[in-house]
N, C-alpha and C positions, 0 to 999 in steps of 0.2 A: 779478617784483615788485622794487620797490628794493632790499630786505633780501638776495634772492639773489643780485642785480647786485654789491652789495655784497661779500659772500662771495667771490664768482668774482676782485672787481677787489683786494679790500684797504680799499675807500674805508670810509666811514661812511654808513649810510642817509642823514644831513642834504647828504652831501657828493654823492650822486649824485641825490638832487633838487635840488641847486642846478642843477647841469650840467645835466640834464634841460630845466626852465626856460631856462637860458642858449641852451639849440640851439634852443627853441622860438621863445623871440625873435629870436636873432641867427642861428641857423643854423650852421654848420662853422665861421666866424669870430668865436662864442661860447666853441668848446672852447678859445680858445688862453689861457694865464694874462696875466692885468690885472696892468698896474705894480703894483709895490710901494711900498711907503713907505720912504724911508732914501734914501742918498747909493746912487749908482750903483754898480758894479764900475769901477775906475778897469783893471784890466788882464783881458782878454778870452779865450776858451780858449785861444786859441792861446798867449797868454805862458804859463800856466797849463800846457800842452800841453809847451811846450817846459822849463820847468822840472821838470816831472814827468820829461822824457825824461833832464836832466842830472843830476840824483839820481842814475839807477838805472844812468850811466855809469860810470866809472873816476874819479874825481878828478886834477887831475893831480901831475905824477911831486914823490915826496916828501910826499904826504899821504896816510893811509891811508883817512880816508874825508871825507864831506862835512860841513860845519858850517853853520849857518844863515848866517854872519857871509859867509865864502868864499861860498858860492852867491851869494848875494844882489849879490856886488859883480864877482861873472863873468857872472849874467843883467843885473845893471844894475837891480836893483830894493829894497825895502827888506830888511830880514832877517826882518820881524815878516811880511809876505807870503811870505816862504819858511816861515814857520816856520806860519802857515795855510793853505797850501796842502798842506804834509808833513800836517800833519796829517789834513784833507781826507782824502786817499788814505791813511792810514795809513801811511808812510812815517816809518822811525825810522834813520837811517844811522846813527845814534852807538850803536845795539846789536847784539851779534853774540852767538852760542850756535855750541856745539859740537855736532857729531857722530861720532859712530865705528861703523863697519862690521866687523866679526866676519870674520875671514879662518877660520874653524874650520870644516874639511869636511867635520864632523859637528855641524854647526850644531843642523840639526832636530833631532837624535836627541836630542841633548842637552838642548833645550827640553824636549821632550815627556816627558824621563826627570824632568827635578828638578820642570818644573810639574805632572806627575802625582802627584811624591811629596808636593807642597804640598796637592794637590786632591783625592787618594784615595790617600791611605798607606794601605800595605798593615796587612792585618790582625796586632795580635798581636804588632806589630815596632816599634821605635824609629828616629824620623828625628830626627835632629840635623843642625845645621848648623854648619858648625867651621872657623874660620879665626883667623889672626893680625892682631894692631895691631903692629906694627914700630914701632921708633925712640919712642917713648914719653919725651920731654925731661923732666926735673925741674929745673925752671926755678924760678929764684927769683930775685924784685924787688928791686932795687934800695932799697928803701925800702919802709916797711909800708902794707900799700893801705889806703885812707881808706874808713870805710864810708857806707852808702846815708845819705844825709841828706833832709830832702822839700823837693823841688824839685830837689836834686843827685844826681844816680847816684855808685854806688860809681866811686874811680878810684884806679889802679894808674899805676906808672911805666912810662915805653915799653922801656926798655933794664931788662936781666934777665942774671942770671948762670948758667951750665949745669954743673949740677951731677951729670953723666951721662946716662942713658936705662936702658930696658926696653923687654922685647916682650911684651904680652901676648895670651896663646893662650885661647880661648874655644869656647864650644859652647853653642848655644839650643836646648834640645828645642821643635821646630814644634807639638806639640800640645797643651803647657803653659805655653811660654814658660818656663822652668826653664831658668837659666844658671850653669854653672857657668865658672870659670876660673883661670888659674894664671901667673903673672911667670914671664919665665925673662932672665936678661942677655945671651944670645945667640937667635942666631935659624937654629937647623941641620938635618939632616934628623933628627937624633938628639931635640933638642928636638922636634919635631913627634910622634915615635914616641911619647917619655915621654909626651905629651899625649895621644894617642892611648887609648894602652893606660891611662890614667885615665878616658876617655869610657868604654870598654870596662867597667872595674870598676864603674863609676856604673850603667850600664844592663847589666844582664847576663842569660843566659840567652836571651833576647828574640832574635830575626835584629836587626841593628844597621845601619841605612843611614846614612850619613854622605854629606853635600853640604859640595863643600872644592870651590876652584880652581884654576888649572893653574899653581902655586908647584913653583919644581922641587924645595922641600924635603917636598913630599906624594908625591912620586912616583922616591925615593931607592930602591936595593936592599933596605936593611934594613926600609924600611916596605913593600915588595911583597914581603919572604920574611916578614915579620909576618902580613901579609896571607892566605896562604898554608896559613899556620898556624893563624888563627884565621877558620876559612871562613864565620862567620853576621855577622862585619864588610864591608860592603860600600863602596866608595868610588864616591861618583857625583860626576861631575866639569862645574861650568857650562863654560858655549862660553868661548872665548878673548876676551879685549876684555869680558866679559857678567858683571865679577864684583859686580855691583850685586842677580844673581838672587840668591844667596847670603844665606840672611834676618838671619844674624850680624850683616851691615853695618849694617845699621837700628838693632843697639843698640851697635856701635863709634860711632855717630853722637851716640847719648844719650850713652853715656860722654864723648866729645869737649865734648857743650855745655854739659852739665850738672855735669859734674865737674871733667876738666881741665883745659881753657881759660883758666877765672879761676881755677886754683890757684896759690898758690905755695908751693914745696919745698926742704927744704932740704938733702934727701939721696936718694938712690935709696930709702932704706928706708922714708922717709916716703910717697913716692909710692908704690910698694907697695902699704902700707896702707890708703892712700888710694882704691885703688882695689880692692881687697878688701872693704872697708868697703860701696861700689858697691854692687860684684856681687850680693849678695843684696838690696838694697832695689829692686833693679832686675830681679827678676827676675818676669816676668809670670805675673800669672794666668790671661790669656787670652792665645792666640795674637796675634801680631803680623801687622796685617794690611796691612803695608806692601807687602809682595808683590802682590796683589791686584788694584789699580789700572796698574801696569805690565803685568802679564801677563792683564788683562781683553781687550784689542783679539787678545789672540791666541788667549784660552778662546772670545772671542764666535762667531770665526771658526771652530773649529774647532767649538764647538757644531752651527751653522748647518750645516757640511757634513755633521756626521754624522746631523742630523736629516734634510737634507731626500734624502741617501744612504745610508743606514742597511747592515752588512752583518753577515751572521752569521758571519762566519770570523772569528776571534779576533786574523786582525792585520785587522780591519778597523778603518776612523776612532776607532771609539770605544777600542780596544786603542790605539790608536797617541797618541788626545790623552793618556787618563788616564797613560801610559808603563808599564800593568799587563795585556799584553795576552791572559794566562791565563785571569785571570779577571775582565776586563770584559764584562759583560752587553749584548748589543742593545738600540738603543733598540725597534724594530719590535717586539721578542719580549716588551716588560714593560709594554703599556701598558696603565694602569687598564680593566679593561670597560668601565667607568659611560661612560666617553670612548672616539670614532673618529680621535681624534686627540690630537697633546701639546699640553700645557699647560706657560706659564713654571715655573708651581709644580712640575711634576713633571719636569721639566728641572734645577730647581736640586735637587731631590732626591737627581738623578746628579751634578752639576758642586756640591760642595759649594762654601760659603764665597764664593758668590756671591750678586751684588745680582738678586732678580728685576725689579727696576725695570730696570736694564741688560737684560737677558735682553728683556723686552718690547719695548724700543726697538729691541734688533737684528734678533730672529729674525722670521721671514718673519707677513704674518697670520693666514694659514690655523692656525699654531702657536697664534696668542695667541687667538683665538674661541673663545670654546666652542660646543660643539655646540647649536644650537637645537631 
């Protein structure tokens, strides 16, 4: 019928009875498309061809990349058809993004140790996350900044006078979002210990896992004979180049936009304050789910393998995603009766603090059906 012609091609039921009609009348030289209306194409694929090829070339020497204006008068044509045909193909030369590659040759291990502790913290025990903001300027304006008026934004003067720095050391507990933290004027392996052993006093009794990064003030002698000494403190360490897994960062970020940025200061001791003041109005009540969205394409994936691989040795897939692999349960071994099969819902059940809408989209069909 046209409806499922439809389906199959993309078209509109009205759009493949016209066609229909057209081959009836005219035959194979019906399908082909009828002029348009409007001025012609004044330049043909092939200009179009070869200006797509000169884009995605070198520019040359002494430009870093292409501009409408340059192309346009190297192909011999206007800039406003350079700059519709870029578009066309989605071609954007004047933007670029970074990347970086993780040289850590315990890359996986390491993934799979801190996204487990995000995903299934152990029982009974305290995860925090603890790092440093270095270099902390107290900066102060030139002039007193003008405030918001309607229709004008607040504005400050460009040049500003520096009136020292701080480092400030923090720690978010992952499962309350509970932040504490503390100024210190240097930034050593001694400051780091002090800070330490106040995470320690905060949560006590408890086994203590702590996610820090590979700062060589986290990994000084006198914080590995601390260590040592106080055996239920654990230090898990992200991959090298990967300190963005570290869920601290996400609120060194709100400090930055929301606090310092438009501050001005007029002594170290004010900044301080200033951001002690912060810290508690900033400390969440629900976990922060900034992690989540980054480390989704690599729960999806391991989901998927241990579903549709399932093993019961304790370093199997699923020991290995959650990074708890004592006491990670098989999927095979726990699935509802009422079901011959998983279900998204009972997948996010095991993979907390996840989207089952996600879940759905990735994992295989057979998973998402329920049983008839």
């Amino acid at each position: 019928s046209g409806a499922e012609v439809a389906r199959m091609t993309g078209y509109t039921p009205v759009q493949v009875s016209r066609i229909r009609h057209r081959f009836i009348d005219e035959r194979t030289s019906g399908l082909s498309d009828k002029p348009r209306s409007g001025r012609p194409h004044v330049y043909g694929k092939e200009k179009t061809a070869e200006i797509v090829a000169m884009t995605l070339q070198p520019p040359p020497e002494g430009l870093s990349h292409w501009s409408t204006r340059e192309l346009a008068e190297k192909s011999g044509v206007s800039h406003t058809t350079v700059h519709r045909i870029w578009k066309a193909h989605d071609l954007q030369p004047h933007r670029v993004q970074t990347f970086k590659f993780s040289r850590d040759r315990h890359l996986e291990e390491k993934i799979s140790d801190v996204v487990g502790l995000y995903l299934n913290p152990p029982t009974n025990a305290f995860v925090v996350s603890v790092d440093e903001k270095t270099q902390i300027q107290a900066l102060n304006r030139t002039q007193p900044l003008l405030p918001l008026r309607p229709g004008i934004p607040a504005r400050q003067t460009h040049d500003y006078k520096r009136n020292g720095l701080t480092s400030l050391y923090a720690a978010l507990e992952v499962a309350t979002g509970r932040v504490i933290g503390e100024c210190s004027p240097t930034h050593r392996g001694q400051d780091f210990l002090r800070f330490l052993q106040k995470v320690a006093r905060t949560f006590p009794r408890r086994q203590l896992h702590v996610i820090v990064d590979n700062s060589s003030t986290h990994s000084t002698p006198d914080v590995k004979t601390w260590l040592a000494a106080h055996p239920r403190v654990h230090l898990h360490f992200t991959p090298m180049s990967a300190s963005w897994m570290n869920l601290i960062e996400s609120w060194f970020g709100l400090l930055t936009r929301k606090s310092v940025r438009r501050g001005s200061f007029d002594s170290v001791v004010q900044l301080v304050r200033h951001i002690e003041a912060f810290t508690p109005a900033e400390a969440m009540a629900k976990p922060h789910r900034r992690l989540a969205g980054k480390v989704e394409e690599v729960t999806i994936e391991r989901v998927r393998w241990l579903v549709e691989a399932p093993q019961s040795s304790p370093d199997g897939p699923l020991g290995r995603t959650l990074g708890q692999p004592e006491r990670a349960p098989t999927l095979d071994a726990a699935i509802p009766e009422r079901h011959h099969r998983w279900t998204p819902r009972a997948v996010c059940a095991r993979v907390r603090r996840h989207s089952r809408r996600a879940l759905c989209a990735a994992l295989p069909r057979p998973l998402v059906d329920r049983p008839g």
